[in-house]
C-alpha positions as CSV (number, residue, x, y, z in Angstrom):
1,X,-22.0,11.8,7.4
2,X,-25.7,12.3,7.0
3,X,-26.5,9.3,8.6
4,X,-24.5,9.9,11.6
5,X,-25.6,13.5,12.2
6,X,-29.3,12.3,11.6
7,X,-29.0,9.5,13.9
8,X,-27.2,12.1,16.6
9,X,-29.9,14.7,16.5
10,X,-32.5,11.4,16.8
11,X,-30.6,10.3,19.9
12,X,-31.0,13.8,21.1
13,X,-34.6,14.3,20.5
14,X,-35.7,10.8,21.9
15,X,-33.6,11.0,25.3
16,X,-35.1,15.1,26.0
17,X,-38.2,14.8,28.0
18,X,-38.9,18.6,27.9
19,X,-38.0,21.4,25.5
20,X,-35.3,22.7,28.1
21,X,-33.8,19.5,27.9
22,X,-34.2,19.2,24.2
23,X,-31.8,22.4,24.0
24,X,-29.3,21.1,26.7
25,X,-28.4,17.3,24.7
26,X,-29.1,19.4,21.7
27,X,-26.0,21.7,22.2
28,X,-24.1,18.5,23.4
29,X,-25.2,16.4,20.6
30,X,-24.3,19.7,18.0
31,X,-20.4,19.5,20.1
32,X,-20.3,15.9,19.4
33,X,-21.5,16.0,15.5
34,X,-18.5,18.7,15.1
35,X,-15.9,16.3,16.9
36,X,-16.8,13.6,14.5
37,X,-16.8,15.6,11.5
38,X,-13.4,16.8,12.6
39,X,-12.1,13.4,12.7
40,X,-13.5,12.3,9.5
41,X,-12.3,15.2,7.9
42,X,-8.7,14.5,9.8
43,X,-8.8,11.0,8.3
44,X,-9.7,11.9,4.9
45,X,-6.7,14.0,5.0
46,X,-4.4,11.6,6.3
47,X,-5.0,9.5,3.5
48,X,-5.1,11.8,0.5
49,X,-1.8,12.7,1.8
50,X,-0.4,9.1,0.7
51,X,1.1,8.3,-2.4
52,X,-1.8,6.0,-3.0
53,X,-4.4,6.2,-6.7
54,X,-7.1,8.7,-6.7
55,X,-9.3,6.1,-5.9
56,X,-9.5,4.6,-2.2
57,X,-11.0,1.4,-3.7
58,X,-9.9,-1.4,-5.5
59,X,-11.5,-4.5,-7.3
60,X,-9.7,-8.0,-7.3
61,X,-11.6,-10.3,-9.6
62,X,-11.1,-14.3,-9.4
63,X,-10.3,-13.3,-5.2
64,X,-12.3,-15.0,-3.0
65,X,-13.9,-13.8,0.3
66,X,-12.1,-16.4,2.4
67,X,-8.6,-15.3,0.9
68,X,-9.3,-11.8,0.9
69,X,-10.3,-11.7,4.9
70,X,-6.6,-13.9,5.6
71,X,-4.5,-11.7,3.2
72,X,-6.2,-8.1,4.9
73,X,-5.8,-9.9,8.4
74,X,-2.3,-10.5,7.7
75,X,-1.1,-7.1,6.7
76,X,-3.0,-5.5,9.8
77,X,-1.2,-7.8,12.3
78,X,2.2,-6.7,10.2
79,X,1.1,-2.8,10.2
80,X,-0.3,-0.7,13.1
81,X,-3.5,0.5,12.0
82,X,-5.7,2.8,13.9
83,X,-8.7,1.8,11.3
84,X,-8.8,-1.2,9.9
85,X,-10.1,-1.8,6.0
86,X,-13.4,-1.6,5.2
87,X,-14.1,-4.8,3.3
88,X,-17.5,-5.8,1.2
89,X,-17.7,-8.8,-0.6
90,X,-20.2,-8.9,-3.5
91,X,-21.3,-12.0,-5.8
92,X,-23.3,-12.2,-8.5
């Protein structure tokens, strides 16, 4: 979230050509920071709600990337999904 509100008041400050202006996208920019920490918070809700582990990660050892990607594009085609998974591949 730190990122995204940085980047937002960035946007804000590079786009105002005066201080007037600085405070009008401000107070837009401040509307649409609270929007998206709404939905994040909405979303983190939604899935602590689940009956899934503490954890929203998991590790697969011995998977690779190529069979990872097919099985995760498989079960979003099967399942409506608003947000897909978040997928990083690491190798040593």
């Amino acid at each position: 979230m730190a990122s995204c509100t940085g980047l937002l008041s960035a946007a804000a400050v590079s786009c105002a050509r005066t201080y007037r202006e600085l405070v009008s996208v401000g107070l837009e920019v401040l509307k649409l920071a609270f929007r998206v920490g709404a939905q994040v918070t909405e979303v983190c809700e939604e899935i602590e709600q689940t009956s899934l582990p503490t954890s929203w990660a998991a590790i697969f050892p011995g998977v690779g990337k190529e069979s990872a990607y097919l099985a995760l594009d498989g079960f979003c085609k099967q399942t409506v999904s608003q947000f897909p998974p978040l997928i990083l591949c690491l190798s040593r």
